[in-house]
C-alpha positions in Angstrom: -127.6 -19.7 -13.5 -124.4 -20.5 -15.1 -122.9 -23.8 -16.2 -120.3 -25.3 -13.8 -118.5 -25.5 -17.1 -118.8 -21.9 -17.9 -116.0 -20.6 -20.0 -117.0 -17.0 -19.2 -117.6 -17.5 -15.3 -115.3 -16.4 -12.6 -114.2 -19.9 -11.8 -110.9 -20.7 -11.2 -109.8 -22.4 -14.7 -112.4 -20.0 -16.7 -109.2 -18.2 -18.0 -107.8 -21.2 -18.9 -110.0 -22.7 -20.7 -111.1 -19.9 -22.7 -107.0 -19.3 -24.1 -106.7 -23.2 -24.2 -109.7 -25.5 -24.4 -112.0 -25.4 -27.6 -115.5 -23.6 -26.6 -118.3 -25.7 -24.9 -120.7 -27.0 -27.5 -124.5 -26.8 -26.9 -126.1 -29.3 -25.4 -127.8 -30.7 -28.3 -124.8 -30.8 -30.1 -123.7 -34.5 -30.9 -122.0 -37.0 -28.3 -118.6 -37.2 -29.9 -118.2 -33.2 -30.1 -118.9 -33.1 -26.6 -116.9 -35.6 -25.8 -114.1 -34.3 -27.8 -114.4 -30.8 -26.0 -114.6 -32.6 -22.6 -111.0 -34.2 -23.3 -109.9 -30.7 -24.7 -110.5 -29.5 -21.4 -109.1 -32.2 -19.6 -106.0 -31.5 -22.2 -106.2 -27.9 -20.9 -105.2 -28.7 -17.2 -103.0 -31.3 -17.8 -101.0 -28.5 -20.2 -101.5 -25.8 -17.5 -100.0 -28.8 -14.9 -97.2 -29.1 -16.7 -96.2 -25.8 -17.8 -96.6 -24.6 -14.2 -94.1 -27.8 -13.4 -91.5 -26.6 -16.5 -91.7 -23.1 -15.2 -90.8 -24.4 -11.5 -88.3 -26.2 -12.8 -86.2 -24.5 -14.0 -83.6 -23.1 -11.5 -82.9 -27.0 -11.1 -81.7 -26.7 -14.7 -79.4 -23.6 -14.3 -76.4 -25.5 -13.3 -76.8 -28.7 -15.5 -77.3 -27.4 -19.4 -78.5 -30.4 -20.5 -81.4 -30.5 -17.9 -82.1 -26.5 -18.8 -82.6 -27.8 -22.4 -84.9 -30.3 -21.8 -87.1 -28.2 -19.3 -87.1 -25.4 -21.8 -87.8 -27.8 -24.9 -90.8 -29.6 -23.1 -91.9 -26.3 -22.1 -91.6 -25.1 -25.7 -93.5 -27.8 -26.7 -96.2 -27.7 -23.9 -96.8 -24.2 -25.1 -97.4 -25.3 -29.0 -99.7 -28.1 -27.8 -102.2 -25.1 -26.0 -102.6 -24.1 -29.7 -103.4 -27.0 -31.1 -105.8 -28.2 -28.4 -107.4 -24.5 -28.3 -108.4 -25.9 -32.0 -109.7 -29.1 -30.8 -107.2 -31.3 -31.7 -107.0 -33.4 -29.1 -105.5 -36.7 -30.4 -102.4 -34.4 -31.1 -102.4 -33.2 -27.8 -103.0 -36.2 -26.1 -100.6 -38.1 -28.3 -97.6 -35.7 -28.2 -98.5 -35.2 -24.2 -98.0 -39.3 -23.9 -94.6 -38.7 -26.2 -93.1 -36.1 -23.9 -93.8 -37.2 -20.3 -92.3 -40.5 -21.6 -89.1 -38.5 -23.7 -88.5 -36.2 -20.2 -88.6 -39.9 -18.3 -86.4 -42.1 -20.4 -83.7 -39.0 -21.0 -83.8 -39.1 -16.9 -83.0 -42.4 -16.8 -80.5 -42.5 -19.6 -78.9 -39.3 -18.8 -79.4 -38.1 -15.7 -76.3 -40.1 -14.4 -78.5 -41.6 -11.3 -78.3 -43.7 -8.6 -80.3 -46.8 -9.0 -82.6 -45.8 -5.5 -83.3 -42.7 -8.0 -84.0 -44.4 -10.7 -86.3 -46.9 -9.6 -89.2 -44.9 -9.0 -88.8 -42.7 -12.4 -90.1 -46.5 -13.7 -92.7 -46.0 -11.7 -93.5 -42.4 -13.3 -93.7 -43.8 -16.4 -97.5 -44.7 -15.6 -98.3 -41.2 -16.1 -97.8 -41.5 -19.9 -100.6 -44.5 -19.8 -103.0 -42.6 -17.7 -103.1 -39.5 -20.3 -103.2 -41.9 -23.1 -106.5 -43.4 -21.3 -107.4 -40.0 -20.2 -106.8 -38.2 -24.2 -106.7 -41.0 -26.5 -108.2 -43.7 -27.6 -109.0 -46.7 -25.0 -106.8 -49.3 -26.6 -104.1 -46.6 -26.8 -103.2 -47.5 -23.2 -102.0 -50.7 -24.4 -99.7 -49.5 -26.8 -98.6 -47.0 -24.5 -98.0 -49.6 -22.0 -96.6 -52.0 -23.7 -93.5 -49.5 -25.2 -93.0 -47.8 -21.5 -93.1 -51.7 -20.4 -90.5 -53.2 -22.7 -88.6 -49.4 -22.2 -88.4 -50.5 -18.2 -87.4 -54.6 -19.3 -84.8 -53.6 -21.8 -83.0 -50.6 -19.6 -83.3 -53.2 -16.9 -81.5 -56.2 -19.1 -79.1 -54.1 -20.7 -78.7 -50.7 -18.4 -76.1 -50.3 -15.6 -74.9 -53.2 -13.9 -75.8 -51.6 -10.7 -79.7 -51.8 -11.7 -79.6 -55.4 -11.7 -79.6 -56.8 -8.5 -82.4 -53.7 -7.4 -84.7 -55.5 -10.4 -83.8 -59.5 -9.3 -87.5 -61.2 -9.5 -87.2 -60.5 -4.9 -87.4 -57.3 -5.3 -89.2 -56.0 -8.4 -93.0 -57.3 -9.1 -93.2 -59.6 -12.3 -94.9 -57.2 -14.3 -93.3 -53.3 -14.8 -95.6 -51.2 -13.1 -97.2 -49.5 -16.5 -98.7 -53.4 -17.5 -100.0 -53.6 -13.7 -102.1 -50.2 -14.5 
């Protein structure tokens, strides 16, 4: 019988894995190889994820240069990380995947030229960075993580477009940015 985390098996990620994911330790071997390998592979899909999101993406950026240059840097970049998390180094995988969700969200904001309605629930997005962080990383890495995307969403919300103000007033915006309520 094979493992359900067979590298070799004809599941569906087996390919995956196996060109991006460090290979499965035994059983006996120590807790914190295993658990390294087990965020590897959780690395692994989130890559996959967001390389299949790059590739899709990128008709939006044929008319808008700056938008192809981002899509094809991140994807760039999501390719480099499968090498380094193939060799089990998940902390730069993990860290650099918290970087560049963030990096694609704040050049959004900053440069996308949108509407406030559009750009209120890119702060919202911003959670994602936390949620790998807790997912990759370190547990008290959320908080860092948190609290840069947090003071990201209070500052561009002091100091951003004057339309963005009245969307944030205290009525219509929760006291906390949404990355501190995670």
């Amino acid at each position: 019988r094979q493992s359900p985390y067979s590298q070799t098996g004809l599941r569906p990620l087996g390919w995956w894995y196996r060109s991006a994911a460090p290979p499965i330790p035994p059983a006996s071997a120590h807790f914190a190889v295993r658990e390294r390998v087990r965020r590897a592979r959780l690395a692994a899909v989130l890559l996959l994820a967001f390389i299949i999101l790059n590739v899709l993406s990128l008709p939006v950026g044929i008319g808008d240069p700056t938008t192809l240059y981002e899509l094809l840097g991140s994807l760039i970049i999501s390719l480099l990380l499968v090498f380094f998390n193939q060799r089990g180094l998940v902390e730069i995988t993990g860290g650099t995947l918290v970087i560049l969700v963030n990096a694609v969200l704040i050049s959004a904001i900053l440069l996308g030229g949108l509407t406030t309605v559009a750009v209120l629930p890119l702060y919202d997005l911003m959670v994602i960075a936390a949620l790998f962080a807790v997912s990759l990383l370190t547990p008290s890495s959320v908080f860092v993580v948190s609290l840069l995307t947090s003071s990201f969403i209070l500052i561009d919300a002091r100091f951003g477009p004057p339309d963005l103000q009245p969307a944030l007033s205290p009525s219509s915006f929760p006291p906390l940015p949404p990355p501190s309520v995670l």
